[in-house]
N, C-alpha and C positions, 0 to 999 in steps of 0.2 A: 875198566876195573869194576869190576860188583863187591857189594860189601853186603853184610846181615846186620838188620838191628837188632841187636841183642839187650837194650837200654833203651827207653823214650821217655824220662820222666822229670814231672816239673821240680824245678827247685826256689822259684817265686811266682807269682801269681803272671807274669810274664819271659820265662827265664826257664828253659831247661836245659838237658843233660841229657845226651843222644851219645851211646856206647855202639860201635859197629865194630863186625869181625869181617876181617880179610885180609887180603894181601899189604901188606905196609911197605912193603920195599924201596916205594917211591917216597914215602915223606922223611923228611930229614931232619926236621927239628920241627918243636912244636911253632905254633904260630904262622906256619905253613897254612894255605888255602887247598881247601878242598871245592870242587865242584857238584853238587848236590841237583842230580837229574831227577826232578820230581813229573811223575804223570799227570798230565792237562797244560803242562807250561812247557813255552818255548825254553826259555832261557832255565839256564841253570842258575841255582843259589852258592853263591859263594861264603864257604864258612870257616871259621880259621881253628886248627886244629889246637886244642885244648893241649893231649896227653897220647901218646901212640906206646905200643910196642911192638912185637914181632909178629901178632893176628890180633890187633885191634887198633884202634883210637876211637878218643872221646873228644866229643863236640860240644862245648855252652852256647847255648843260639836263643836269642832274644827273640818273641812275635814281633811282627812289623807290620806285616803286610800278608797277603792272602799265600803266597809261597810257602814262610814260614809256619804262618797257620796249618797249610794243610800236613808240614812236616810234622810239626804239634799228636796232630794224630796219627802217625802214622806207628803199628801194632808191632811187637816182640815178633820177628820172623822173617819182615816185609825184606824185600830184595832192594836194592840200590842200586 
């Protein structure tokens, strides 16, 4: 599945708010995991789906670790 971000911004000083469009047809209720393939990492980040609906959901993802981090910056546009 590819998604757009269309949202990437903080809402605490470690705490944002990542808005993506695409296909939803697979998530079913929020609280549902998404799989989050980030460029330079093996593994995927697992993050649990805030709010969806028919071409989007939104994501609250806390920093942690350098995964997160680089999700942090990642720009209005970027492909998933």
């Amino acid at each position: 599945m590819r998604f757009i971000v269309k949202e990437n911004r903080w809402l605490t000083k470690d705490v944002l708010l990542m808005r993506l469009s695409g296909d939803t047809r697979s998530i079913v209720k929020p609280g549902q995991f998404v799989q989050i393939a980030l460029p330079g990492f093996y593994l995927r980040r697992p993050i649990s789906v805030c709010d969806y609906d028919e071409t989007s959901l939104t994501l609250i993802y806390k920093v942690v670790g350098s995964g997160t981090e680089i999700m942090s910056t990642l720009e209005v546009g970027t492909k998933l």
